[in-house]
C-alpha positions as CSV (number, residue, x, y, z in Angstrom):
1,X,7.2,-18.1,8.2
2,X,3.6,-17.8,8.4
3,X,3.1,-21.3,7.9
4,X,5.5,-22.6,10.0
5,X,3.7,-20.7,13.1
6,X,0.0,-21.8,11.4
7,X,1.9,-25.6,12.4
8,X,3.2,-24.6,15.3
9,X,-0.2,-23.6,17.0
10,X,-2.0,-26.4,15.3
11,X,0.5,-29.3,17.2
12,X,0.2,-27.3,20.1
13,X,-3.5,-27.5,19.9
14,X,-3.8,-23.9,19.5
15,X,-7.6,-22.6,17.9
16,X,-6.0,-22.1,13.9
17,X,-8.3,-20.9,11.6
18,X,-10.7,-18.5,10.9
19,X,-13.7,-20.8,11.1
20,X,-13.1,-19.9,15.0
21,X,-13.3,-16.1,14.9
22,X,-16.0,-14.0,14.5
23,X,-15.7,-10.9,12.0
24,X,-15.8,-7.6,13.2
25,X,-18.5,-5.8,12.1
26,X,-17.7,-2.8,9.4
27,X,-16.5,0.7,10.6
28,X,-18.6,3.3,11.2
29,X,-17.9,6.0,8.4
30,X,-18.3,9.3,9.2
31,X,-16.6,12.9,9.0
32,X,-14.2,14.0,11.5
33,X,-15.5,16.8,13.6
34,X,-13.3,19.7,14.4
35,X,-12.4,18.8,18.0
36,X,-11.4,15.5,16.8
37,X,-8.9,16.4,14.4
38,X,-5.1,16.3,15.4
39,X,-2.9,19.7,16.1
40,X,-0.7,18.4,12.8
41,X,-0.1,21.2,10.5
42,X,-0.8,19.6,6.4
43,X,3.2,21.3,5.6
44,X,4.7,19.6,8.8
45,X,2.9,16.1,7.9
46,X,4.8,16.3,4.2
47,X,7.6,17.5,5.6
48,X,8.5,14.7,8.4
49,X,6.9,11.7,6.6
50,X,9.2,12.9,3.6
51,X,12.3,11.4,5.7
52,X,11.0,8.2,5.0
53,X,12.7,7.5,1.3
54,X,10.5,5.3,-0.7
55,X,10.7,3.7,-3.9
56,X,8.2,5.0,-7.6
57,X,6.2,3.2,-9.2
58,X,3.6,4.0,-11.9
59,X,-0.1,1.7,-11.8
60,X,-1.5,1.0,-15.3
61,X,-4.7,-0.5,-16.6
62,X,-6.6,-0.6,-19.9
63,X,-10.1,0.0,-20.4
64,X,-12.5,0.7,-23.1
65,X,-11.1,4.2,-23.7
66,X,-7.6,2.7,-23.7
67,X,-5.1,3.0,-21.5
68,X,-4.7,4.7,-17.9
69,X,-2.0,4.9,-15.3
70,X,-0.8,7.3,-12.3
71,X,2.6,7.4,-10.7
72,X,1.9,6.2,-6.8
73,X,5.2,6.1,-4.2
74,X,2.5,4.9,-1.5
75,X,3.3,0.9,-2.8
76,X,4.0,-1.9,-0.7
77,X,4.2,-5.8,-0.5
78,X,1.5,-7.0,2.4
79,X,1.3,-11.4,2.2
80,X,3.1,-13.8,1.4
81,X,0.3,-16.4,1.7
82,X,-1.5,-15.6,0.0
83,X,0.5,-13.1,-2.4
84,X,-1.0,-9.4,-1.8
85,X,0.4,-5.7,-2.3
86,X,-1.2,-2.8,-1.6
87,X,-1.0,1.1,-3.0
88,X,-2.8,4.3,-1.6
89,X,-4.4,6.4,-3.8
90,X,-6.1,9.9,-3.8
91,X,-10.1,10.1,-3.3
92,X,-9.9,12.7,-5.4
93,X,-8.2,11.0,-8.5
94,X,-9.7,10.7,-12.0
95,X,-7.4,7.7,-13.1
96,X,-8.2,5.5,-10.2
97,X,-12.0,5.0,-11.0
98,X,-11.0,3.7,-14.7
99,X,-8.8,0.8,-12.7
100,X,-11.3,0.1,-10.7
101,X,-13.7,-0.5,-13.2
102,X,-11.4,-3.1,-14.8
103,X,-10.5,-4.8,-11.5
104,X,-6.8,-5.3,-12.3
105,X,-3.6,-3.5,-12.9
106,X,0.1,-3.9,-13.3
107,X,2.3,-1.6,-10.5
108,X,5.8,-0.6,-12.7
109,X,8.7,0.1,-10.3
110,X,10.3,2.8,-11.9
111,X,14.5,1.9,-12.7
112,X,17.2,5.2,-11.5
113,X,16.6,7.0,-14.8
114,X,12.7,7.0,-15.2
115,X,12.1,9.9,-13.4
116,X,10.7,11.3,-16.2
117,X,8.4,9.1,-16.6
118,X,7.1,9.6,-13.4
119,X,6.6,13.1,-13.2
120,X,4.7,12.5,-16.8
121,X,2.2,10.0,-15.2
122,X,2.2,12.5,-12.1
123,X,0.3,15.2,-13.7
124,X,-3.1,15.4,-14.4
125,X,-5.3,15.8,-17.7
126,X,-2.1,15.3,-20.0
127,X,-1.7,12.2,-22.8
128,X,0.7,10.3,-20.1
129,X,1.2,7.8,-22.8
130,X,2.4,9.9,-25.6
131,X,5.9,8.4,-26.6
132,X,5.7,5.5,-23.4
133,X,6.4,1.9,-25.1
134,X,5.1,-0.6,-23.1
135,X,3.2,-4.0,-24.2
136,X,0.6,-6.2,-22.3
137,X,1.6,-7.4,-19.1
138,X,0.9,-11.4,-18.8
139,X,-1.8,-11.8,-16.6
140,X,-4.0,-9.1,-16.9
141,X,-3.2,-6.9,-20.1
142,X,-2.3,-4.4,-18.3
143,X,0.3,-1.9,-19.7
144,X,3.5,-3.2,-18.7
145,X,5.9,-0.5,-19.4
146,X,9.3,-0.5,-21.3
147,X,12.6,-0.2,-19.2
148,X,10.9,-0.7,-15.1
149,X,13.0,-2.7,-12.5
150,X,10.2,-4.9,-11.8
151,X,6.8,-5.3,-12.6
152,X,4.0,-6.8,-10.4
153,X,0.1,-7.8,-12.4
154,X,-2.7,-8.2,-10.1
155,X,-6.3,-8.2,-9.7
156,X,-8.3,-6.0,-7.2
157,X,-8.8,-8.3,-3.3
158,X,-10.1,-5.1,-1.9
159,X,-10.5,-1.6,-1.4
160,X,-10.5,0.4,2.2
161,X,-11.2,3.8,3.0
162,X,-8.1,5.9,4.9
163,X,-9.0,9.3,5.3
164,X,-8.3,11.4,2.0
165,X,-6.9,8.1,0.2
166,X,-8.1,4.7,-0.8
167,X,-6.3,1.7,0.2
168,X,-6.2,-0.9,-2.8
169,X,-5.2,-4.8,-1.9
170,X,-4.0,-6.5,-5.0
171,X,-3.4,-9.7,-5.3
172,X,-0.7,-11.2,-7.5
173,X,-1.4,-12.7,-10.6
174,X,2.1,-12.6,-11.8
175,X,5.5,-11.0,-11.5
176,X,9.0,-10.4,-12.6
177,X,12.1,-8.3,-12.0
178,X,15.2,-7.3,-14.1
179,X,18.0,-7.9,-11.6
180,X,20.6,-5.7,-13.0
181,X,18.0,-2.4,-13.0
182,X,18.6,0.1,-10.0
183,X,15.3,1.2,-9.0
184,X,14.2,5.0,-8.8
185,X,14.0,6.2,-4.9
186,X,11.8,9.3,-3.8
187,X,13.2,11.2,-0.5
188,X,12.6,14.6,1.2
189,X,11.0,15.7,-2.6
190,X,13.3,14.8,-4.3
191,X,14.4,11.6,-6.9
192,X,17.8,10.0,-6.4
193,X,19.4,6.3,-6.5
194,X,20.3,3.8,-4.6
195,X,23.8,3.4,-3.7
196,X,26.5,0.8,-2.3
């Protein structure tokens, strides 16, 4: 689709490109004083924006002291052209500076029975990959784990800043799903399946 308008304003004689834009210059990062910050209550945030059901997925990499992964429900597609997703992840996280050294990863949708698996890769510290099977995913080597619905191997475009989180662009090096897996769905705190 995006092509077909990038056509579209080129025969109309539309400015196409971004040779003809200027790029905005980079935010300004700073704190946010006190009488900027919104009346939103931490508990009421979690609890509303936990209406919005989302699917699990668990990012993996390999480095030098093996392998790392954390479970992450903040994942979603972002292009087409060219292929990008993108996952938020805590500032504060201990497994995300081990990916980023490695600039690439494979993101594992979890299938309707691997809820285990998630709240193993949820929790901090632990061995996460004691009794996992998994083997190299194609592109990057990344752990591509045993049993997912779909599996998606990129290598880090970028990384934003978004308050407490990071927001990591990947771009697709290569992916796959298994058509007859139900994925694992996250709502109101709780796991559950997709149904018909």
């Amino acid at each position: 689709m995006a092509a077909t308008a990038v056509r579209y304003l080129r025969s109309a004689g539309a400015p196409v490109g971004v040779e003809r834009y200027e790029a905005l210059p980079p935010p300004v990062l700073r704190a946010v004083a006190e009488d900027e910050r919104p009346p939103v209550v931490a508990g009421e945030f979690r609890r509303v924006l936990g209406h919005f059901a989302s699917g699990v997925t668990v990012v993996t990499a390999v480095d030098e002291d093996g392998p790392a992964g954390f479970a992450c429900q903040s994942f979603a597609s972002l292009s087409l052209e060219p292929p990008l997703v993108v996952f938020m992840v805590g500032r504060a996280s201990t497994t995300w500076p081990r990916i980023a050294r490695v600039g690439r990863f494979c993101v594992n949708v979890l299938g309707e029975e691997q809820d285990g698996l998630c709240r193993g890769f949820a929790v901090s510290g632990a061995d996460k990959y004691a009794g996992v099977t998994h083997r190299p995913s194609p592109a990057t080597g990344s752990p591509l784990l045993d049993g997912v619905a779909a599996w998606i191997d990129c290598t880090v475009q970028a990384v934003h800043t978004g308050g407490d989180h990071l927001i990591v662009v990947g771009h697709v090096e290569a992916l796959d799903a298994e058509e007859d897996r139900v994925p694992l769905l996250f709502h109101r705190g709780r796991f559950g399946r997709f149904t018909v």
